[in-house]
C-alpha positions in Angstrom: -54.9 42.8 -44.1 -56.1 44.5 -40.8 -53.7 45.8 -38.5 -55.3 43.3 -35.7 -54.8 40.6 -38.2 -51.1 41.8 -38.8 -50.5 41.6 -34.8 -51.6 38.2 -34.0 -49.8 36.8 -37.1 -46.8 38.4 -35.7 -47.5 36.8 -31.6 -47.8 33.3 -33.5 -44.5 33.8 -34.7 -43.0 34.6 -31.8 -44.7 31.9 -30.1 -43.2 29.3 -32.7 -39.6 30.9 -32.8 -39.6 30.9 -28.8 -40.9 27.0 -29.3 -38.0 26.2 -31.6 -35.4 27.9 -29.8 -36.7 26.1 -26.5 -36.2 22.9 -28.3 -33.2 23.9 -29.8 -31.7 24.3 -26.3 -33.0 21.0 -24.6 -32.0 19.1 -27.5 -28.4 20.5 -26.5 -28.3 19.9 -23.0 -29.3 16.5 -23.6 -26.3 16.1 -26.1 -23.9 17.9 -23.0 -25.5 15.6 -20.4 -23.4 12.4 -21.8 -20.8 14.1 -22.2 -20.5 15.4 -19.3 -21.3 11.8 -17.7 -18.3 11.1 -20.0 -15.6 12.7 -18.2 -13.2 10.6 -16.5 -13.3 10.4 -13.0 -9.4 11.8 -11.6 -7.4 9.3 -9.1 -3.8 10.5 -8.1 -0.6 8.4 -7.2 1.7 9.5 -5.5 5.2 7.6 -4.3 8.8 8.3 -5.4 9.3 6.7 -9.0 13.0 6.2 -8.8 12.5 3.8 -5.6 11.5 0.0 -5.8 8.7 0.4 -3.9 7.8 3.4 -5.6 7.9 1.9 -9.3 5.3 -0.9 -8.0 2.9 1.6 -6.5 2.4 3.4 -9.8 2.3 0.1 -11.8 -0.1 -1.2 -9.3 -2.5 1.3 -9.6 -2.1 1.6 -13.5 -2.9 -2.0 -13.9 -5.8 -1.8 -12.1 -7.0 1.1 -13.5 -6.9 -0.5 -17.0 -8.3 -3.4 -15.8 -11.4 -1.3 -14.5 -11.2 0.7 -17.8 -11.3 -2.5 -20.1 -14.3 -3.3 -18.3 -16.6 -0.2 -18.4 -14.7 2.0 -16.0 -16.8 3.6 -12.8 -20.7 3.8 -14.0 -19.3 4.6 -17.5 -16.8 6.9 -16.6 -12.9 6.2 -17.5 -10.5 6.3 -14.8 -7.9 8.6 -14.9 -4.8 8.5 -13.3 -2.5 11.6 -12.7 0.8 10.5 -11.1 3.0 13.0 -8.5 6.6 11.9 -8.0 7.4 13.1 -5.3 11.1 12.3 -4.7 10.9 10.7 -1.2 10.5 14.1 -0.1 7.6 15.2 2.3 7.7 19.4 0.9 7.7 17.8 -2.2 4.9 15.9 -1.3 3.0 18.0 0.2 3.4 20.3 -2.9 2.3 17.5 -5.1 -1.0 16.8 -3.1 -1.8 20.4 -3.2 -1.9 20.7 -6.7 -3.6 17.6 -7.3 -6.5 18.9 -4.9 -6.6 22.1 -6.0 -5.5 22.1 -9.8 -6.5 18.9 -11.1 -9.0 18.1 -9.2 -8.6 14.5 -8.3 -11.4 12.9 -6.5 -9.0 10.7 -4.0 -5.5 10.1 -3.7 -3.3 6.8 -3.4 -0.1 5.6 -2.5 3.3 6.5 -0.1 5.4 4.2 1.3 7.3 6.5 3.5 5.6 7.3 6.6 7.3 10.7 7.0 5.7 11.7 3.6 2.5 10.1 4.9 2.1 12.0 8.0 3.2 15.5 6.1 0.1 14.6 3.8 -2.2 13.9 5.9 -3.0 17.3 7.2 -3.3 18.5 3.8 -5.7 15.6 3.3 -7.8 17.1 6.2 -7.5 21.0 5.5 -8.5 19.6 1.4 -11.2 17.1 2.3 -9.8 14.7 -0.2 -9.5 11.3 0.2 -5.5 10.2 1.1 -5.5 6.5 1.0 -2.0 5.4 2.2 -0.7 1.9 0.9 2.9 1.4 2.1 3.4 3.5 5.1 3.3 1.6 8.4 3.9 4.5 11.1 0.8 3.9 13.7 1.3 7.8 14.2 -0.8 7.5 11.0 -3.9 6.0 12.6 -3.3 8.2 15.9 -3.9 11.2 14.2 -7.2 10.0 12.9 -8.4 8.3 16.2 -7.4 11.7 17.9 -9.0 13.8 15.6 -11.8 12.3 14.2 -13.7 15.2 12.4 -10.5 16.7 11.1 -8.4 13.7 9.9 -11.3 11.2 9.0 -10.4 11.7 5.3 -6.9 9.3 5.7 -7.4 5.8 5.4 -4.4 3.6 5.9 -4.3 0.4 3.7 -1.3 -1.6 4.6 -0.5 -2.6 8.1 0.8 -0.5 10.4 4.1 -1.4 12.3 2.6 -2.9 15.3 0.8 -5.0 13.2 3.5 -6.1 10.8 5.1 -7.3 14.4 2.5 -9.5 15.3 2.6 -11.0 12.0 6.3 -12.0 11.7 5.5 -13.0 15.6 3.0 -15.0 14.6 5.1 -16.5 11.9 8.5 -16.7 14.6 5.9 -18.8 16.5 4.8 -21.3 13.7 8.2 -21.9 11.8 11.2 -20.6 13.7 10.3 -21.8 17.1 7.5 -24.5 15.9 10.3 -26.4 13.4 13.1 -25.0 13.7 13.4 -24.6 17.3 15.2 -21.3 17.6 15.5 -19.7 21.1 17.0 -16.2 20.7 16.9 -13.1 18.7 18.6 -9.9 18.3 16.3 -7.2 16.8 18.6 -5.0 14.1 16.2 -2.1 12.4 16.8 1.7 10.7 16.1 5.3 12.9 12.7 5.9 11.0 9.3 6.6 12.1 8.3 3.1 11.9 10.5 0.8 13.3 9.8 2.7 16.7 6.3 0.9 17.3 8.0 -2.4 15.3 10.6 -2.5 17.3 7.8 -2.1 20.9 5.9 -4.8 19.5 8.7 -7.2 18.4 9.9 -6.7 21.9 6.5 -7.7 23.1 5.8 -10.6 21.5 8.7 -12.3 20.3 9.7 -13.9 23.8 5.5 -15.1 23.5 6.6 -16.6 20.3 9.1 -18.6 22.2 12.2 -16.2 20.7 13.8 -14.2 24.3 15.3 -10.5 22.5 19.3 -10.9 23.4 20.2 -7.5 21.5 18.8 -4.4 19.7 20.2 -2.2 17.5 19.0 0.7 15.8 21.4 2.1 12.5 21.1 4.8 10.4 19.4 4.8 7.0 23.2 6.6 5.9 24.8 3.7 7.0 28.0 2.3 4.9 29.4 -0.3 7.0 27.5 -3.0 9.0 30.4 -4.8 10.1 30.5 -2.6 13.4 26.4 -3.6 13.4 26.5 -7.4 12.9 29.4 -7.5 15.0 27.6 -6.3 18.5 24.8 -8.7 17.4 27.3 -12.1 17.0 28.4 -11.1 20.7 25.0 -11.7 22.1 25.4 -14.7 20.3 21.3 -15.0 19.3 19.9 -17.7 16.7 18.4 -14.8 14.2 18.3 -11.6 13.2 14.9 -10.2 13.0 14.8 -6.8 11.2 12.9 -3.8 10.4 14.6 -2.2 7.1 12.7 -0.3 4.4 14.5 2.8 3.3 18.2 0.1 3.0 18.2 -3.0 2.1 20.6 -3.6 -0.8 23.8 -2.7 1.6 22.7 -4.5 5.0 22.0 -7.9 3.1 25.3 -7.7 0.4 27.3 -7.5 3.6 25.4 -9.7 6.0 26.1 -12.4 2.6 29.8 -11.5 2.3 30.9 -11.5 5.7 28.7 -15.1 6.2 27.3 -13.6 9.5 25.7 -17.1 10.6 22.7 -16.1 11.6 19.4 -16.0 9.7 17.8 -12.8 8.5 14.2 -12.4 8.6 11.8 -9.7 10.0 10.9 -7.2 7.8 12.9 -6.0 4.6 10.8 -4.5 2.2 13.0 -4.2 -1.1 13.4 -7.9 -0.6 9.9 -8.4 -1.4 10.5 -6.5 -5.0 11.6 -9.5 -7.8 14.2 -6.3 -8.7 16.1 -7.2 -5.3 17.8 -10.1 -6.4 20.0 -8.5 -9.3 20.4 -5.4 -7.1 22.3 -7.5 -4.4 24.0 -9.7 -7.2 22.1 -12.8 -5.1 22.9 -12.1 -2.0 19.5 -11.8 -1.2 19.8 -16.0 -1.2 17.9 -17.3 2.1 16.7 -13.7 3.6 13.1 -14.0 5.1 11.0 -10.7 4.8 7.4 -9.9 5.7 5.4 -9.0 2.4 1.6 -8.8 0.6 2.6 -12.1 -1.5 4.9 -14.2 -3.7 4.7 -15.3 -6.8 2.1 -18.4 -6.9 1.4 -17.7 -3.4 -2.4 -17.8 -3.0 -4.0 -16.0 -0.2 -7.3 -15.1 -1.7 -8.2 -16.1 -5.1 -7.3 -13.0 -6.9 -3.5 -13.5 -5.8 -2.3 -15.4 -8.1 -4.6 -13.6 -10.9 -2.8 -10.5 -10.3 0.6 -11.6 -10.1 0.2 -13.0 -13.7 -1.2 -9.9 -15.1 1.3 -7.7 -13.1 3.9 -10.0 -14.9 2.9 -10.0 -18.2 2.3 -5.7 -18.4 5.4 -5.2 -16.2 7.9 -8.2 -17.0 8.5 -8.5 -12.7 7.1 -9.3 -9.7 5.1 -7.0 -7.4 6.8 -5.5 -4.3 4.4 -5.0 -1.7 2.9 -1.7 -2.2 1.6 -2.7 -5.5 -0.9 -5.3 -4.0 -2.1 -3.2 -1.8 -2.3 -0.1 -4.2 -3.6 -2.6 -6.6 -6.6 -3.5 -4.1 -7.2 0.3 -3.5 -8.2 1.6 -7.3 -10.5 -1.1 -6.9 -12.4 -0.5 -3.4 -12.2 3.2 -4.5 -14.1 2.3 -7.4 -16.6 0.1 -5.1 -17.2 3.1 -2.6 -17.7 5.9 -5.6 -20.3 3.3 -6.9 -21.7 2.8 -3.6 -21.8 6.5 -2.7 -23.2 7.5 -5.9 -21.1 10.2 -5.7 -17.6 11.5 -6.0 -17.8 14.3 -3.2 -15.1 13.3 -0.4 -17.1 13.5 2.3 -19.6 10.8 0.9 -16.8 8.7 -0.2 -15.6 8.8 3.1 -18.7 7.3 4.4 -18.5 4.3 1.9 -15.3 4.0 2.7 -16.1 2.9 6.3 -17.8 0.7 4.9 -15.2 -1.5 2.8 -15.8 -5.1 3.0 -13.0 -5.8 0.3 -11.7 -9.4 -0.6 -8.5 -8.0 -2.7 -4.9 -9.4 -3.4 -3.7 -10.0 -0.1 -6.9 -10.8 2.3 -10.1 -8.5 2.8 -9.8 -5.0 3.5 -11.7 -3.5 6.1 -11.1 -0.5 7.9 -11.2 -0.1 12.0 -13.7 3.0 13.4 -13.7 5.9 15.2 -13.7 3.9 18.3 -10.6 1.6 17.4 -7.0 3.3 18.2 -6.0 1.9 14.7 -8.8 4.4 13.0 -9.4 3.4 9.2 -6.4 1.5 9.5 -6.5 -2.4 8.1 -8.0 -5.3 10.4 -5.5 -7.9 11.0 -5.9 -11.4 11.1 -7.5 -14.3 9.1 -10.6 -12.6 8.7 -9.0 -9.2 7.2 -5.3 -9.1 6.3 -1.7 -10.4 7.9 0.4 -10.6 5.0 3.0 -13.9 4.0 6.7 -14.9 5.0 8.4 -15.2 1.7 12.3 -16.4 1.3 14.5 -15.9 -1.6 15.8 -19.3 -2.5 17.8 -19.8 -6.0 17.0 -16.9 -7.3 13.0 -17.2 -6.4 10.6 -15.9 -3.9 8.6 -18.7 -2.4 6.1 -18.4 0.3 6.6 -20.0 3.6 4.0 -18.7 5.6 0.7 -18.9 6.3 0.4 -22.6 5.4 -2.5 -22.4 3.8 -0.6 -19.6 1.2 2.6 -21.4 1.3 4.7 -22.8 -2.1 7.1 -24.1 -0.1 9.1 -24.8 3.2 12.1 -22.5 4.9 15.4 -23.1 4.1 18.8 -22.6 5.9 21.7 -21.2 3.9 24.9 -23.0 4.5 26.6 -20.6 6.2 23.9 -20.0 9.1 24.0 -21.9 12.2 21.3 -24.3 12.9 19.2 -24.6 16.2 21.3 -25.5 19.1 
């Protein structure tokens, strides 16, 4: 064989080798490429797991996120869900939101009921650029921040209404059922030193007397507090026809005693362990009659996935859903809508779908105010977003009382509370 022959023999099997490898290595980038699309897509939760409210924010998002699973997950991709107990502390918090950010690289994060927490997060949200979706929190210091600071903050989104809002809706409800039926005059206004019941207490003083209810006393406890007597005392002197409250971080204490000591007067306003199915055995039933603010009762049906989710939520969990669980229900599932509609799982895109929510979810339709609004990417209110239902604990069951069209039932009086004059 020439040597010429001997060279071009040894190019053509370069040339075939080089082919081979070449195929070799698309055929295994197109074996990585699924897999890769594979990889589940990383939601955190974050609340305190020893609090009521805190149980039903993980369990909301964990039944939503095996519903979504069951049924093909987010273009394919599992949802996974990495939870932070935080401990009802905001360090602790903050430390938690870090690492999910940084370490695990979650692609959003969902829950707190705490405002204090919410608003030590939310910079960290901003400095991150990762999606903080707050479902239980009310502070409208929340929204300020955002409306303030647009560029910075736009990364918050706060799904559950804020305290000004959660007064117009037991307003609205003081207007149709306390004054409306039961023609009640007065109130005195009794709520805990947090960062919430500062704007719930301005707006109850606002628009209570337009409900028809004039504001005859107002006090203000400590979340430490032992002994109400002093509490319920001052508010008999003023001698109003209800109580209307503002209580999230207490609740077992203020309603045993308000039961035992028969302080004839009814309690409603806002109580948001009352709106757990766990209350009831915590206060041995003396949770009988109290009136609280909430997302929904059992067979209480405000959209038509209410009543859907309460089932399910009972049959996984053996209880009824506090609050925070609609609402963080509702938010593994718009999440999943705006990373489907962003194509994308980078924050700032999901951001952008996230403006544009137009949600019908557990508890009415979620969509979020602009820039423009001083309630940025908080929650509409009213019948065309969300407002929330009046629920009462009567024998031992919560039953809806208000809006009508939601409603399993009417408002009772407890025998030891006075009627209207």
């Amino acid at each position: 064989m020439h040597i010429a022959d001997s060279d071009k023999l040894l190019r053509r099997a370069r040339r075939v080798a080089g082919a081979l490898l070449a195929g070799s290595a698309i055929a295994g980038m197109a074996a990585l490429a699924p897999a890769q699309a594979a990889q589940p897509i990383k939601i955190g939760v974050l609340a305190p797991a020893s609090a009521i409210n805190g149980k039903a924010i993980f369990q909301g998002a964990e039944l939503a996120a095996d519903q979504i699973n069951a049924n093909g997950g987010i273009n394919g991709r599992q949802i996974k869900l990495i939870t932070y107990d935080n401990h009802a502390s905001a360090s602790d918090a903050v430390r938690a939101f870090q690492r999910a950010a940084r370490q695990d690289h979650v692609v959003a994060v969902t829950g707190s009921f705490i405002s204090e927490v919410a608003l030590a997060v939310e910079p960290w949200a901003a400095r991150l650029k990762t999606p903080f979706v707050v479902t239980g929190a009310a502070s409208t210091e929340i929204t300020k921040k955002i409306h303030d600071h647009y560029n910075q903050y736009k990364y918050v989104f706060h799904d559950w209404l804020n305290s000004f809002q959660i007064g117009e809706s037991v307003c609205d409800f003081s207007k149709d059922i306390l004054v409306g039926q039961l023609h009640y005059q007065s109130a005195a206004i009794m709520s805990e030193n947090a960062a919430w019941t500062k704007p719930l207490d301005a707006a109850y003083e606002q628009c209570l007397p337009k409900a028809g209810l004039k504001v005859v006393a107002k006090q203000v406890f400590s979340p430490d507090t032992n002994d109400f007597s002093p509490i319920f005392s001052k508010i008999k002197a003023a001698n109003p026809d209800v109580i209307v409250t503002g209580i999230a971080h207490v609740g077992v204490k203020p309603t045993v005693q308000w039961h035992s000591q028969q302080v004839p007067l009814l309690m409603t306003g806002v109580s948001a362990q009352a709106g757990a199915s766990t209350f009831w055995d915590a206060t041995n039933g003396a949770t009988e009659g109290v009136v609280t603010e909430s997302a929904g009762a059992p067979g209480g049906k405000v959209t038509a996935k209410s009543v859907p989710f309460q089932d399910a939520y009972r049959k996984k969990f053996g209880g009824e859903p506090a609050y925070d669980a609609y609402s963080t229900y509702d938010s593994i599932y718009f999440l999943k809508n705006a990373i489907e509609r962003a194509g994308s799982t980078n924050g700032a895109k999901l951001v952008s779908a996230l403006e544009k929510t137009d949600y019908t979810g557990t508890w009415g339709t979620v969509k979020f105010h602009g820039k423009d609004s001083k309630f940025t990417h908080g929650l509409v209110y009213g019948s065309g977003g969300v407002r929330g239902v009046m629920l009462q604990w009567q024998k031992g069951k919560q039953v809806t009382i208000w809006p009508q069209g939601a409603a399993t039932g009417q408002i009772t009086i407890p025998d030891f509370v006075k009627q209207a004059q």
